[in-house]
Residue, then its C-alpha position, 0 to 999 in steps of 0.5 A: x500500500x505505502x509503494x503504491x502510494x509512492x508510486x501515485x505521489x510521484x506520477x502527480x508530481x511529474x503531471x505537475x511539473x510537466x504541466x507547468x513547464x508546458x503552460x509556461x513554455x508551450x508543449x514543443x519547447x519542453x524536453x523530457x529532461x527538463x521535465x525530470x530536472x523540474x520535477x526532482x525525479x530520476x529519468x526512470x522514475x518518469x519513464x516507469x509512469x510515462x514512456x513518452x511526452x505524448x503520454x504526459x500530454x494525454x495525461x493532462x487532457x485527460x483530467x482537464x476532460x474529467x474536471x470539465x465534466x465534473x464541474x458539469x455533472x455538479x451545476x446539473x444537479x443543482x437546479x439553476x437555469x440552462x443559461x446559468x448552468x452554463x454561465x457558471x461552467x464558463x466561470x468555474x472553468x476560468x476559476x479552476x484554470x487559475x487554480x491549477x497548472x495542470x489545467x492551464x497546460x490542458x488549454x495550451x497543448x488543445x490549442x497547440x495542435x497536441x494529437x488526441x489519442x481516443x476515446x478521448x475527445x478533444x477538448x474543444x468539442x467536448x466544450x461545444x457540445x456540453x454548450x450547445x445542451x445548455x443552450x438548447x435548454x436556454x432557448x426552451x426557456x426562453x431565456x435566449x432568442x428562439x431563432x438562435x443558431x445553437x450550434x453556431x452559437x455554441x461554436x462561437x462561444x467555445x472559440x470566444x471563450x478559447x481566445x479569451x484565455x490564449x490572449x489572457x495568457x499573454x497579456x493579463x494575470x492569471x488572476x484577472x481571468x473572472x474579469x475577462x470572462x465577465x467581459x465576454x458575457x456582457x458582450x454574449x447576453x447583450x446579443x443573445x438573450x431577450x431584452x426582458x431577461x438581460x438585466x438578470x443575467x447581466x446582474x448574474x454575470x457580475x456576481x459570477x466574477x465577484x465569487x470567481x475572484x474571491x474563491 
């Protein structure tokens, strides 16, 4: 049990490590041994866990995919409307990417062309569609307007969203993530949802940012 233990220990250290060097550094400018310098390991202790980089890669985008639909499993056992369950998605994305490197990791080697091995879906259409449900269900409610085009809107979103945190990345803080996804829905709600539901989810869009920033 304690060996197994270990074993665990060490195969989060190396995830960890190898994420942060990815954020910061991008997935090609990252070599095995510096992943095993960062992580204060033996090179056998990384190839015993991950015989390749492409395996450490995959790893990432693998938890990035279970938190993602964790996140969405919670908010859909709480009974909020399907445009505050997706809004508070966006915003639990952006809180938990500040939070961990291994997330930040998962968006930059999806937007870097990081090959997908199956069953695991890229992550940008897993996005599109864990959206796209949601905006259906917001159109049903007529909290978006009923001729709304959701998948292209849910494809747009995801790509606004994406942008968001690439450009964030390079310009802002990490902390300062809440603010820039506040901004995108200011700009999605004034577009998307009727005239007579705008002031609730514009109200809700400024406190999802105040929670976000203080959590």
């Amino acid at each position: 049990m304690a060996r197994q233990l270990r074993a665990e220990q060490t195969r989060a250290t190396i995830l960890t490590a190898a994420a942060d060097l990815f954020d910061r550094h991008g997935y090609e400018s990252t070599s095995l041994s510096e992943i095993v310098k960062h992580a204060r390991i033996t090179k056998g202790a990384l190839y015993f866990h991950f015989a390749a980089k492409q395996d450490l890669a995959q790893a990432i985008m693998e938890i990035q995919s279970g938190t993602s639909r964790r996140l969405a499993a919670e908010l859909d056992d709480r009974g909020y409307s399907s445009l505050e369950s997706l809004m508070r998605l966006t915003f639990g994305f952006a809180r938990v990417s500040a939070e961990s490197p291994v997330l930040r990791a998962g968006l930059r080697l999806a937007t870097a062309g990081v090959t997908v091995r199956p069953p695991l879906r890229h992550p940008f259409a897993e996005w599109r569609d864990l959206t796209s449900s949601r905006l259906r269900g917001a159109v049903e409610e007529h909290d978006v307007h009923s001729d709304t085009d959701v998948d292209s809107a849910a494809h747009t979103l995801v790509c606004s969203l994406v942008g968001t945190g690439v450009v964030s990345r390079a310009l802002d803080p990490v902390a300062r993530r809440p603010r820039r996804t506040a901004e995108l829905w200011q700009v999605l709600i004034r577009g998307m949802v009727p005239v007579t539901r705008r002031a609730r989810y514009l109200g809700l869009a400024a406190r999802l940012e105040q929670e976000t920033a203080a959590a």
